[in-house]
N, CA, C and O atoms as CSV, one atom per row, in Angstrom:
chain,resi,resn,atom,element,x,y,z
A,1,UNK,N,N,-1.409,2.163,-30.791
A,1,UNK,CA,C,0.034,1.983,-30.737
A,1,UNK,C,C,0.604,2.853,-29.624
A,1,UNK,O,O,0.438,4.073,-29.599
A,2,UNK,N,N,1.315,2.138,-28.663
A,2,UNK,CA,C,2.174,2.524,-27.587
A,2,UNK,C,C,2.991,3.840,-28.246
A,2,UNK,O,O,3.646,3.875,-29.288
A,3,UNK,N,N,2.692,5.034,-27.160
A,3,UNK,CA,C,3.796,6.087,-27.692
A,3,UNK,C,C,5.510,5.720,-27.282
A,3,UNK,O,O,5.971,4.974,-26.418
A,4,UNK,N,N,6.058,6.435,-28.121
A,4,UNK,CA,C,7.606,6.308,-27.777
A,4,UNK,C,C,8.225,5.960,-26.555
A,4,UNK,O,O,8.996,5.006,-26.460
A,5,UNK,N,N,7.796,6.980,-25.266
A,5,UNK,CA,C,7.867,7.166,-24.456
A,5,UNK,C,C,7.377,6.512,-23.458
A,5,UNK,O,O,7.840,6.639,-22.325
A,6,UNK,N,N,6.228,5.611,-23.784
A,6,UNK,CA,C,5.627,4.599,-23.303
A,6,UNK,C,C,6.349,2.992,-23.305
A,6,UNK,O,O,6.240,2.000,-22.585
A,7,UNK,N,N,7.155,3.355,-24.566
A,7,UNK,CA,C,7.333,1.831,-25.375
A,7,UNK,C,C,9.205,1.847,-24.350
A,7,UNK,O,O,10.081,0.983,-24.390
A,8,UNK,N,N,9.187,3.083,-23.621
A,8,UNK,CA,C,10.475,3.050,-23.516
A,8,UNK,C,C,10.250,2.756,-21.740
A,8,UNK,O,O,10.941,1.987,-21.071
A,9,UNK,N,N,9.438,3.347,-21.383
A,9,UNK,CA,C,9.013,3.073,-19.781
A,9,UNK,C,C,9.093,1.510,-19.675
A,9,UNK,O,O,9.929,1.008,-18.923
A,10,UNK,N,N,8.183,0.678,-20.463
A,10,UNK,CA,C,7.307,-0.561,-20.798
A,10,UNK,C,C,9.010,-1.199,-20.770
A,10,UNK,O,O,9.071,-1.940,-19.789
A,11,UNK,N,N,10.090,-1.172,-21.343
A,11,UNK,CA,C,11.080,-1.950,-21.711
A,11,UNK,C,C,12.300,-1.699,-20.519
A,11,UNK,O,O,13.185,-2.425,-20.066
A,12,UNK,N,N,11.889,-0.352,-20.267
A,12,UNK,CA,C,12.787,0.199,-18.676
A,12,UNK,C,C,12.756,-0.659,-17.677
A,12,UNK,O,O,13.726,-1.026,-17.014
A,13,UNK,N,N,11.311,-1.089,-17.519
A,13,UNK,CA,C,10.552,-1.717,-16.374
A,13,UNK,C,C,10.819,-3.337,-16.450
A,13,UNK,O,O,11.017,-4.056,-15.470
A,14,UNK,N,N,10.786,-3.707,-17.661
A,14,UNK,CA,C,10.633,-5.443,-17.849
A,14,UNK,C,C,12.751,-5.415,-17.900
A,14,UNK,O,O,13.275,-6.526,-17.822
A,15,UNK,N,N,13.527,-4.407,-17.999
A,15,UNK,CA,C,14.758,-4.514,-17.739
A,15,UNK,C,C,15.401,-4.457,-15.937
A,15,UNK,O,O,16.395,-4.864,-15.336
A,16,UNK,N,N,14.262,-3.766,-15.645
A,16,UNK,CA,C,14.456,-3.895,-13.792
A,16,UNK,C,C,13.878,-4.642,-13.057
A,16,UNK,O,O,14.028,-4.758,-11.841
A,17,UNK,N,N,12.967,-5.365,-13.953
A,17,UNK,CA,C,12.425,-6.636,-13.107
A,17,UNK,C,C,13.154,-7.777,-13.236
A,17,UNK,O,O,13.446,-8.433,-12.236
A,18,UNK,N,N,13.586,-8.198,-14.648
A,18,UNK,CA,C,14.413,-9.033,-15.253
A,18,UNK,C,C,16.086,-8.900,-14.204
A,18,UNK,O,O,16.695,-9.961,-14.064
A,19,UNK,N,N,16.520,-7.989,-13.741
A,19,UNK,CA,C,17.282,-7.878,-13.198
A,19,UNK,C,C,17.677,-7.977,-11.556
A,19,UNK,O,O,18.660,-8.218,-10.856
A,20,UNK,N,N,16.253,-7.628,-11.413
A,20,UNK,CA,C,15.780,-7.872,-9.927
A,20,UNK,C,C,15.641,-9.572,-9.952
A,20,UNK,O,O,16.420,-10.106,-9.162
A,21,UNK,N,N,14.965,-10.311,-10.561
A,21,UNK,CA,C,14.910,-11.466,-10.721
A,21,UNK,C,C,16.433,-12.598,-10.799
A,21,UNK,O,O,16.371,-13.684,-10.224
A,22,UNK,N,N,17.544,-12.241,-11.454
A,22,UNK,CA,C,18.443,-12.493,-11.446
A,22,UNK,C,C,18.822,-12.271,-9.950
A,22,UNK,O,O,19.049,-13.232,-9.215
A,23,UNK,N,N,18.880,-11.079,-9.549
A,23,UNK,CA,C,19.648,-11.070,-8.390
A,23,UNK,C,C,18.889,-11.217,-7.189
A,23,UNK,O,O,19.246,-10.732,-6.116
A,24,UNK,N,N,17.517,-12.090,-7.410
A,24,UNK,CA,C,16.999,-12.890,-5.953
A,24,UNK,C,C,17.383,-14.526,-6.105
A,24,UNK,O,O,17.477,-15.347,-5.192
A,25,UNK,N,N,17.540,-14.699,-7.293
A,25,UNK,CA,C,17.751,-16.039,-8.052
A,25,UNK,C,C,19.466,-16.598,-7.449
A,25,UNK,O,O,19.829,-17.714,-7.078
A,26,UNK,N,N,20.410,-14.997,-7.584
A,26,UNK,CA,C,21.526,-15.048,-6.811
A,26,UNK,C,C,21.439,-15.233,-5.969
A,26,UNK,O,O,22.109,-16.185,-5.567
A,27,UNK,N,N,20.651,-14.584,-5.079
A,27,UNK,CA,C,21.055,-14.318,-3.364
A,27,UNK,C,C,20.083,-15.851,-2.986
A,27,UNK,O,O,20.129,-16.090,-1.779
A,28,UNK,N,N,19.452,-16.629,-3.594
A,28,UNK,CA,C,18.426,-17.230,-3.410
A,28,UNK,C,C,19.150,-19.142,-3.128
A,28,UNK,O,O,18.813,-20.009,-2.321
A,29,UNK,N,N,20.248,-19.126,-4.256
A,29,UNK,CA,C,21.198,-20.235,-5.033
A,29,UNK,C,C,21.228,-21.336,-4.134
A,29,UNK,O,O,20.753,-22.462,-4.280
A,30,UNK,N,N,22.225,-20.556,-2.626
A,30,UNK,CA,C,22.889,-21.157,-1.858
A,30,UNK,C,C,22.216,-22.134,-0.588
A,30,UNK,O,O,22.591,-23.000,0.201
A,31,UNK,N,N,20.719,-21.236,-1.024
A,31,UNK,CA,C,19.634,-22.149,-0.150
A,31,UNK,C,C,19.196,-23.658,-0.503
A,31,UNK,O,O,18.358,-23.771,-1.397
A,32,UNK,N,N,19.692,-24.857,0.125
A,32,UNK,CA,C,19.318,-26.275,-0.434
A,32,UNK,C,C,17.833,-26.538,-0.843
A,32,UNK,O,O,17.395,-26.887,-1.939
A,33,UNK,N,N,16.840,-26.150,0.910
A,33,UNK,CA,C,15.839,-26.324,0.656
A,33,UNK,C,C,14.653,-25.214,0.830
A,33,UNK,O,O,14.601,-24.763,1.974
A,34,UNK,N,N,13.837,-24.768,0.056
A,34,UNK,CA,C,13.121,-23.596,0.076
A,34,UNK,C,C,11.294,-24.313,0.969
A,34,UNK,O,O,11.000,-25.409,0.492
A,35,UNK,N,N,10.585,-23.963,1.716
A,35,UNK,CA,C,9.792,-24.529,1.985
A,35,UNK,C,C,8.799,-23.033,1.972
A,35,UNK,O,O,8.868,-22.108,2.781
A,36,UNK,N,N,7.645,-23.194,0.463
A,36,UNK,CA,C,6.575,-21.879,0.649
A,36,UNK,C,C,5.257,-22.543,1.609
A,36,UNK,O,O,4.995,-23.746,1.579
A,37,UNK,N,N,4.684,-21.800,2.239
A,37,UNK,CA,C,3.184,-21.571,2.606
A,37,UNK,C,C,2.373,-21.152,2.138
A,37,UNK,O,O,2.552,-19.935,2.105
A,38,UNK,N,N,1.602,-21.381,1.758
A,38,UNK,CA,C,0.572,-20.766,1.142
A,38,UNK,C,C,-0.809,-21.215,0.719
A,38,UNK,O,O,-1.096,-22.409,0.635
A,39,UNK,N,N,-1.948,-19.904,0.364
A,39,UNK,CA,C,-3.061,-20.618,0.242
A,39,UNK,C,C,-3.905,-19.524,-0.747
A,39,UNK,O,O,-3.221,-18.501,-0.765
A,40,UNK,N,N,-4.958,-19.361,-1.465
A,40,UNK,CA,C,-5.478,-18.140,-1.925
A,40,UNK,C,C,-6.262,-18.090,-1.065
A,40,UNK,O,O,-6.902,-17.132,-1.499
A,41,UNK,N,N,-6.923,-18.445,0.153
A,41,UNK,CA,C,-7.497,-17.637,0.942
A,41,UNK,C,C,-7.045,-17.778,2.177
A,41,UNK,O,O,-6.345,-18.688,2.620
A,42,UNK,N,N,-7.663,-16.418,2.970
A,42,UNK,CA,C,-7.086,-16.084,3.841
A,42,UNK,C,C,-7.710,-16.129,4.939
A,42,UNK,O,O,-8.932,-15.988,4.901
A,43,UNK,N,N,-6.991,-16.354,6.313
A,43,UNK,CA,C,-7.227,-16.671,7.947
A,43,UNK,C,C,-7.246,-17.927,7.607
A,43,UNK,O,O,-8.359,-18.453,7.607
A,44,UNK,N,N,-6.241,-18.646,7.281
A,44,UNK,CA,C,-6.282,-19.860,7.149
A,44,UNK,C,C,-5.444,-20.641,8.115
A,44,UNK,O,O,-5.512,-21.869,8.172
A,45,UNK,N,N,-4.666,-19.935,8.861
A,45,UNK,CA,C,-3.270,-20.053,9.342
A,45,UNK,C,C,-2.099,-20.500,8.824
A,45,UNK,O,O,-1.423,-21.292,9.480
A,46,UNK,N,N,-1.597,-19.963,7.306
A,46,UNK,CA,C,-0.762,-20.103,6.603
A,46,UNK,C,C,0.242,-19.386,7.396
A,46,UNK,O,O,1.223,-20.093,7.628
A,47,UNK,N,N,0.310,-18.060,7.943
A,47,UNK,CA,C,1.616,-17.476,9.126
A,47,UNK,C,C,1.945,-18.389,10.316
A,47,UNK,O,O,3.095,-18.502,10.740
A,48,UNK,N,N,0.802,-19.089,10.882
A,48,UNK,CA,C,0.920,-20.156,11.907
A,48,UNK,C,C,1.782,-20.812,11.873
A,48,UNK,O,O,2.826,-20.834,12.526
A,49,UNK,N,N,1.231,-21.674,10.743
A,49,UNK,CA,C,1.814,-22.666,9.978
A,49,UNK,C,C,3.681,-22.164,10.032
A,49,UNK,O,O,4.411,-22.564,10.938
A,50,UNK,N,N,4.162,-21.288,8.938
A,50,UNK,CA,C,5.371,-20.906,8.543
A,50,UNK,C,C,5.958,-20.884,9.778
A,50,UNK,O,O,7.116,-21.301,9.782
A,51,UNK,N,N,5.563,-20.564,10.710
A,51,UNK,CA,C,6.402,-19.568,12.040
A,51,UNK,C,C,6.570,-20.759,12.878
A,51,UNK,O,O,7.658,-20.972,13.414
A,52,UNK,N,N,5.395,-21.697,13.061
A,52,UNK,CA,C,5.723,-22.712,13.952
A,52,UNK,C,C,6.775,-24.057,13.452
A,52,UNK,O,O,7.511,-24.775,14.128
A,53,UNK,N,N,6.438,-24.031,11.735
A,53,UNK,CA,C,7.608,-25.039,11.038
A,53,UNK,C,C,8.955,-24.554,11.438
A,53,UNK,O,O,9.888,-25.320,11.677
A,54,UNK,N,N,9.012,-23.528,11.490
A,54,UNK,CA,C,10.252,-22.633,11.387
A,54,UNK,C,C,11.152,-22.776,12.507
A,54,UNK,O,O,12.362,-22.969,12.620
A,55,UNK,N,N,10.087,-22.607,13.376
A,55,UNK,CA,C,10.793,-23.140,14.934
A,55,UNK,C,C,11.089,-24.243,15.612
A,55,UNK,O,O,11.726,-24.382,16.656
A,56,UNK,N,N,10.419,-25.232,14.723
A,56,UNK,CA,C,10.594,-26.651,15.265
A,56,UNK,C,C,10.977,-26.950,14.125
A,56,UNK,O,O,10.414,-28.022,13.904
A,57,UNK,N,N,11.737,-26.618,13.021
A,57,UNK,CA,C,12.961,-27.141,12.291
A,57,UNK,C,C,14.432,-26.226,12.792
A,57,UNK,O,O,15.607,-26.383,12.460
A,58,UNK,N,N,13.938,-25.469,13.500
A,58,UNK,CA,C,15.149,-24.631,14.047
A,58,UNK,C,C,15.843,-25.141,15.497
A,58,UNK,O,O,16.963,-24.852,15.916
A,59,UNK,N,N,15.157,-25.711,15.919
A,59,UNK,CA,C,15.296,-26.671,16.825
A,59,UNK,C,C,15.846,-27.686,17.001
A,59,UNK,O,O,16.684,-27.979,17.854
A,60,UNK,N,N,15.265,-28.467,15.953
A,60,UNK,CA,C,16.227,-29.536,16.118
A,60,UNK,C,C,17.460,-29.303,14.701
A,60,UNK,O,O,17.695,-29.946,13.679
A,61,UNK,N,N,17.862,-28.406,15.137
A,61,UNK,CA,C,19.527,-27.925,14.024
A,61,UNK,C,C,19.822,-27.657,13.086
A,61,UNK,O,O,20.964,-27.592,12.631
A,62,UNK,N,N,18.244,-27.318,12.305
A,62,UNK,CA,C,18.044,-26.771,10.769
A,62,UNK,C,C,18.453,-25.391,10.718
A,62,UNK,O,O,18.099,-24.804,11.740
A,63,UNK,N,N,19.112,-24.608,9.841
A,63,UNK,CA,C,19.724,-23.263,10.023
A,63,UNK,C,C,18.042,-22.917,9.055
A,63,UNK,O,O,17.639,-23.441,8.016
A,64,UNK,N,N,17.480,-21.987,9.814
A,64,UNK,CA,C,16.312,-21.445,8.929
A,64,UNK,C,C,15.979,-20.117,9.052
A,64,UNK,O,O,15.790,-19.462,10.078
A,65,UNK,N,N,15.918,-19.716,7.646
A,65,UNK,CA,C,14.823,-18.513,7.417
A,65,UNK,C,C,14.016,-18.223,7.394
A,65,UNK,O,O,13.307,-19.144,6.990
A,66,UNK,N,N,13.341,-17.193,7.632
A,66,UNK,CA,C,11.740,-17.159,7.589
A,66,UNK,C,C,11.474,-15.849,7.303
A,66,UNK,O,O,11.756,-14.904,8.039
A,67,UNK,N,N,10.800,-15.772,5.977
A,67,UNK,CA,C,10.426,-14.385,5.033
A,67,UNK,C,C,8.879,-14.356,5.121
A,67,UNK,O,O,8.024,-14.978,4.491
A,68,UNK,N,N,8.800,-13.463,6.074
A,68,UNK,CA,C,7.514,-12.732,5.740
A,68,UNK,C,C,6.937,-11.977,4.696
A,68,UNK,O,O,6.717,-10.852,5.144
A,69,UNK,N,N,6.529,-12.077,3.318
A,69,UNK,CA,C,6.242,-10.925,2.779
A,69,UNK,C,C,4.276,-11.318,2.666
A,69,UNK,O,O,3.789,-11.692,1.599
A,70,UNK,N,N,3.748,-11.206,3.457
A,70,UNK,CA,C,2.512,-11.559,3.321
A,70,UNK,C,C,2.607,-9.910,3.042
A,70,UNK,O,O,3.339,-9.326,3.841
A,71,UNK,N,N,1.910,-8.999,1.926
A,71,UNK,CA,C,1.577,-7.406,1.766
A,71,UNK,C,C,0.250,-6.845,2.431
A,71,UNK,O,O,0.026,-5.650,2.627
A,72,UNK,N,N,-0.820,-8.183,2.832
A,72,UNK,CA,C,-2.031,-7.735,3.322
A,72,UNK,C,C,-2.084,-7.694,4.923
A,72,UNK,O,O,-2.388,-6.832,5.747
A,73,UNK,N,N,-1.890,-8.283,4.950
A,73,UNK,CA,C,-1.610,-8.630,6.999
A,73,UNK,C,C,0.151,-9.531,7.716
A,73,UNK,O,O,0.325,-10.471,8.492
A,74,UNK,N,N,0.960,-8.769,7.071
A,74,UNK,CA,C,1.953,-9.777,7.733
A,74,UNK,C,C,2.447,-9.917,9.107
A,74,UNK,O,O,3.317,-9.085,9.367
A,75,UNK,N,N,2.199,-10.597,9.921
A,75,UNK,CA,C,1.774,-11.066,10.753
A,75,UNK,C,C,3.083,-11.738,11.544
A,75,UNK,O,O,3.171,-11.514,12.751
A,76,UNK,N,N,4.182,-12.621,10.841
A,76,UNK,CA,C,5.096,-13.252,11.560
A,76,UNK,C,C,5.891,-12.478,13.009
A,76,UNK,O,O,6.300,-13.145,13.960
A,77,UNK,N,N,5.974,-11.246,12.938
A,77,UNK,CA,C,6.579,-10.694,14.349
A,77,UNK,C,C,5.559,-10.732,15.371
A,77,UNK,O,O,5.822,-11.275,16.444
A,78,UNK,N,N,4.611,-10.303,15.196
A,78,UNK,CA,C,3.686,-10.864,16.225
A,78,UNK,C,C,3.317,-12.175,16.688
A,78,UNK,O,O,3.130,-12.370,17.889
A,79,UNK,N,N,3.204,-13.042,15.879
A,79,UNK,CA,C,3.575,-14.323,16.229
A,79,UNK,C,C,4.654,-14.667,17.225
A,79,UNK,O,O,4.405,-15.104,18.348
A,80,UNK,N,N,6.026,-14.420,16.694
A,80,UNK,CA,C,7.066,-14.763,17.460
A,80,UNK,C,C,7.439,-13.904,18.328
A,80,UNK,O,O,8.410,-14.142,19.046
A,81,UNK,N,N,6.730,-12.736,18.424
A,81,UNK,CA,C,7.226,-11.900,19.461
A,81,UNK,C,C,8.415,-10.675,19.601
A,81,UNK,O,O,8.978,-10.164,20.569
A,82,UNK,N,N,8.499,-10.476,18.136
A,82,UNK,CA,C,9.706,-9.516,17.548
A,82,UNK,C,C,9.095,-7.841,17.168
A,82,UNK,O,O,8.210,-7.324,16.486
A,83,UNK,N,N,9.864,-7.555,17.811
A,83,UNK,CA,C,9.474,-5.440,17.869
A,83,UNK,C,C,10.504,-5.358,17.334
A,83,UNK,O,O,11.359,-6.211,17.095
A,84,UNK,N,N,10.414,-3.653,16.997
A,84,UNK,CA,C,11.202,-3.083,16.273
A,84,UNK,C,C,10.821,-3.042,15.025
A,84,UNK,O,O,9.840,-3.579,14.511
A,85,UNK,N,N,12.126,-1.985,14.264
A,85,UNK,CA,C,12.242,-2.262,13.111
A,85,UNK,C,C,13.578,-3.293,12.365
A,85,UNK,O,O,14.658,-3.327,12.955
A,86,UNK,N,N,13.442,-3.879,11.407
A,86,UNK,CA,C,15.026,-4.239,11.071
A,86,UNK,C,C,15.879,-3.458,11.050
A,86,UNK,O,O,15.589,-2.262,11.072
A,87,UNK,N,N,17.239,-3.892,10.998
A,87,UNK,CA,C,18.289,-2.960,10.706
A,87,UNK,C,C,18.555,-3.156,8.862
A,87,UNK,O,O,17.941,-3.899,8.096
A,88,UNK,N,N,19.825,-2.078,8.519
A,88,UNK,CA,C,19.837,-2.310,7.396
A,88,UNK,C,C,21.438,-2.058,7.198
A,88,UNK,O,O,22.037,-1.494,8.114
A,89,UNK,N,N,22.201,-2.489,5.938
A,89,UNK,CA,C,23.515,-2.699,6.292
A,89,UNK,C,C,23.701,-3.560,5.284
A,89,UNK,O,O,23.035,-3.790,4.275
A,90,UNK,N,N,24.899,-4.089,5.782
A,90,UNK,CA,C,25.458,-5.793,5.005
A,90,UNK,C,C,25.427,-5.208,3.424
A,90,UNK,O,O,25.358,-3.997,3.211
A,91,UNK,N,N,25.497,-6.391,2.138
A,91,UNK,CA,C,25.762,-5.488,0.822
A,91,UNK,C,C,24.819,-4.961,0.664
A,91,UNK,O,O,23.769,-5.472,1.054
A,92,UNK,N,N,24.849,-3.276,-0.207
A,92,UNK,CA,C,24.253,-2.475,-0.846
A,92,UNK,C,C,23.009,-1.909,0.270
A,92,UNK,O,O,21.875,-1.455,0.113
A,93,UNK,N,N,23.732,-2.153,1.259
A,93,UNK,CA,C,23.002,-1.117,2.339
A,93,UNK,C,C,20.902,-1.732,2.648
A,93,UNK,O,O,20.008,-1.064,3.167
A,94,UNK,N,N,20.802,-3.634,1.884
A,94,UNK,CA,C,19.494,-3.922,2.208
A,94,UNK,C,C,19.149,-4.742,3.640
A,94,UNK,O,O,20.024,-5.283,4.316
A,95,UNK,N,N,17.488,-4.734,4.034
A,95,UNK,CA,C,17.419,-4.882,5.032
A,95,UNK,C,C,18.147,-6.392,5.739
A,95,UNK,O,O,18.383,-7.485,5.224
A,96,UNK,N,N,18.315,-5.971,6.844
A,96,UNK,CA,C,18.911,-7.729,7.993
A,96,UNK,C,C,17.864,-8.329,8.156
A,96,UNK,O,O,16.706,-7.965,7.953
A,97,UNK,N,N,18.429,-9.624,8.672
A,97,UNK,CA,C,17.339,-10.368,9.222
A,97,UNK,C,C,17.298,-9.902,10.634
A,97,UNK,O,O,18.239,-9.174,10.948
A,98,UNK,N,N,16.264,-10.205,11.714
A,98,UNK,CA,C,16.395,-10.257,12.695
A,98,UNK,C,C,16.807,-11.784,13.641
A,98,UNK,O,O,16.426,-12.911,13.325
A,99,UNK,N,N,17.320,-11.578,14.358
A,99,UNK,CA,C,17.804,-12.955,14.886
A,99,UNK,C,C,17.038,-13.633,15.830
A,99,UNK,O,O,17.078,-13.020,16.897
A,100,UNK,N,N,16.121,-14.991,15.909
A,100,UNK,CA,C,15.094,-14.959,16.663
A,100,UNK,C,C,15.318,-16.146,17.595
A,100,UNK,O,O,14.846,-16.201,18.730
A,101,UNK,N,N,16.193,-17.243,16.946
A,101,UNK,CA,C,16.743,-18.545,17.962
A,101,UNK,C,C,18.530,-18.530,17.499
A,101,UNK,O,O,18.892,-17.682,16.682
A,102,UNK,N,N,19.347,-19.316,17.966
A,102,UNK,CA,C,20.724,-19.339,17.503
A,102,UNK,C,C,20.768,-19.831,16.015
A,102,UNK,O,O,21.673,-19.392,15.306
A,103,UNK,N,N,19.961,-20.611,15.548
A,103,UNK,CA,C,20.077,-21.006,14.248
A,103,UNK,C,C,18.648,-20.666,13.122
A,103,UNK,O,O,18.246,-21.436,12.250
A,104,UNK,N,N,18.184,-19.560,13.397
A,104,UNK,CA,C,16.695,-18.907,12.811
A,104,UNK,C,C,16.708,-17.273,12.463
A,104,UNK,O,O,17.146,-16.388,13.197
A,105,UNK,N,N,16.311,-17.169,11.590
A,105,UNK,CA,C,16.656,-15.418,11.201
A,105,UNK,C,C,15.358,-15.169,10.770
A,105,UNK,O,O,14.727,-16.096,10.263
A,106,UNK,N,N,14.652,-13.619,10.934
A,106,UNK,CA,C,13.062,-13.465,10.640
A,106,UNK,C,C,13.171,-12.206,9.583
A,106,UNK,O,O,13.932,-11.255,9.764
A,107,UNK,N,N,12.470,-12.319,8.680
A,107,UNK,CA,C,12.408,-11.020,7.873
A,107,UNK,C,C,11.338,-10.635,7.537
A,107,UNK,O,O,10.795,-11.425,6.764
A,108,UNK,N,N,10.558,-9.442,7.848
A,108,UNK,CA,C,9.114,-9.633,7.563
A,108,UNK,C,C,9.112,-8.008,6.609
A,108,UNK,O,O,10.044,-7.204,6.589
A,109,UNK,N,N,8.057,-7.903,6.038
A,109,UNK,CA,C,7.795,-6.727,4.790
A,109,UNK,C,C,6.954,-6.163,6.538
A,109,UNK,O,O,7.130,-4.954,6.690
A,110,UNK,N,N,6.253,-6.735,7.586
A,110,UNK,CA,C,5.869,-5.744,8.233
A,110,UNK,C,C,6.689,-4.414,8.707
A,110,UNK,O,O,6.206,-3.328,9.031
A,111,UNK,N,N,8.352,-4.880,8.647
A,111,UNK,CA,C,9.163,-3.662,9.472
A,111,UNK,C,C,8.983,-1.939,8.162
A,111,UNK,O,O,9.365,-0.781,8.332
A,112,UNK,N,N,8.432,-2.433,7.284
A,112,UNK,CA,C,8.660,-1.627,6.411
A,112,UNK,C,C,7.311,-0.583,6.665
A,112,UNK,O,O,7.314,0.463,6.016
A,113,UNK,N,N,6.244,-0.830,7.530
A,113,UNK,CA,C,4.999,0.085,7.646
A,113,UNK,C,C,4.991,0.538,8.221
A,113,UNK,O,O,3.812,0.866,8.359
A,114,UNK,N,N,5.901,1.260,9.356
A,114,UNK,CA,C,6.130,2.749,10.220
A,114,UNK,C,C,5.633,2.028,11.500
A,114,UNK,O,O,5.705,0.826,11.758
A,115,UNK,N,N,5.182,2.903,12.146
A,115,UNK,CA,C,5.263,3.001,13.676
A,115,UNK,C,C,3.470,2.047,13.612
A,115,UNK,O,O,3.263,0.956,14.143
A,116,UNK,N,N,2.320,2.958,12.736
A,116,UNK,CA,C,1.672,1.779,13.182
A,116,UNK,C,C,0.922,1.175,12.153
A,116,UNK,O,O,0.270,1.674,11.236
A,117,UNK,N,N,1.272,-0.715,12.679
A,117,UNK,CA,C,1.104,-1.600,11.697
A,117,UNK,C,C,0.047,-1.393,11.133
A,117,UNK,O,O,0.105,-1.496,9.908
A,118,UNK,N,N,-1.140,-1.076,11.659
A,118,UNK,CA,C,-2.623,-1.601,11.732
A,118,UNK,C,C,-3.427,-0.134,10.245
A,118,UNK,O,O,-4.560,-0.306,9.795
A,119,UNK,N,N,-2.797,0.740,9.923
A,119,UNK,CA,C,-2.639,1.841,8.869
A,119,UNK,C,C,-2.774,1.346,8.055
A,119,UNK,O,O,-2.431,0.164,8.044
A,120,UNK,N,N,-3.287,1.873,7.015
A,120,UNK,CA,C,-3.169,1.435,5.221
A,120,UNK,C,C,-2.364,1.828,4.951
A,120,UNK,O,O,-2.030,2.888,5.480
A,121,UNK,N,N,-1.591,1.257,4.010
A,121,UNK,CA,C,-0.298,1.671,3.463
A,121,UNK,C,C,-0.298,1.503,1.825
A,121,UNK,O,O,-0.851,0.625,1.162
A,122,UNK,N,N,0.638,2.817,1.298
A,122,UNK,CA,C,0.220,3.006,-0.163
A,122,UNK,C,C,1.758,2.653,-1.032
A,122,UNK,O,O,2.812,3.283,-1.119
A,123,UNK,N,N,1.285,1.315,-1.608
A,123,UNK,CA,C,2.002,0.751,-2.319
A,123,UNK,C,C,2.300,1.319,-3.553
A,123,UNK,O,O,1.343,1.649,-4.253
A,124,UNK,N,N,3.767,1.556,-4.085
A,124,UNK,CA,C,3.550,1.995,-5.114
A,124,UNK,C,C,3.967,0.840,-6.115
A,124,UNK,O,O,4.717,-0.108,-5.882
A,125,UNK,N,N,3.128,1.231,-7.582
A,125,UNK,CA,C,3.505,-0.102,-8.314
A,125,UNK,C,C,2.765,-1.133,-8.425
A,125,UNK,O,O,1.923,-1.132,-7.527
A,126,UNK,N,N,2.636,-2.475,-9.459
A,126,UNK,CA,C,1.269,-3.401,-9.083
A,126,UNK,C,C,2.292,-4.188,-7.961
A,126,UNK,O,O,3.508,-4.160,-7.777
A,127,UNK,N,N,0.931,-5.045,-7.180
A,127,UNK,CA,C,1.559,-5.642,-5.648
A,127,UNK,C,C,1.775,-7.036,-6.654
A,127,UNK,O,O,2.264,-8.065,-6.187
């Protein structure tokens, strides 16, 4: 049997995920069409894939996003050719997109691994 203190972490946690969930579900609403990539294995060119849809629906006048959160190798700024880090701002002070064509915005989990990408980086929390 879960101690007290355990049983209270355990209910802390499923209350900040539950809440986090709501408010991607918010920020998420206004999007018509969501298009994922994906594959369970990898070097497949699933980033290829995303980055080049992205640009040739941006092209011909699709307003598009493009979220990088690959956690093992994310890869989309190198692809398209984007340095830096993001900025941060807009509500509650979270990260921008970067702006990559007039109608295309890039957000990748890479801006979040310091100066250099190629480092292990220590996640806290399950991924």
């Amino acid at each position: 049997m879960p101690k007290k203190s355990e049983k209270f972490d355990t209910e802390s946690s499923q209350a900040q995920m539950e809440k986090q969930n709501i408010e991607i579900m918010e920020t998420l609403r206004h999007i018509k069409n969501k298009i994922m990539v994906m594959s369970g294995k990898g070097g497949v060119g699933k980033s290829s894939v995303a980055a080049y849809l992205s640009v040739a629906l941006a092209k011909r006048g699709y307003l598009v996003g493009l979220m990088d959160v690959d956690l093992h190798g994310p890869s989309i700024p190198r692809i398209l050719g984007l340095s830096g880090n993001l900025g941060f701002g807009g509500r509650e002070g979270k990260m921008l997109p970067v702006k990559y064509l007039p109608n295309m915005e890039v957000i990748s989990i890479e801006t979040l691994l310091g100066e250099n990408k190629d480092t292990a980086t220590i996640w806290r929390g399950p991924l």
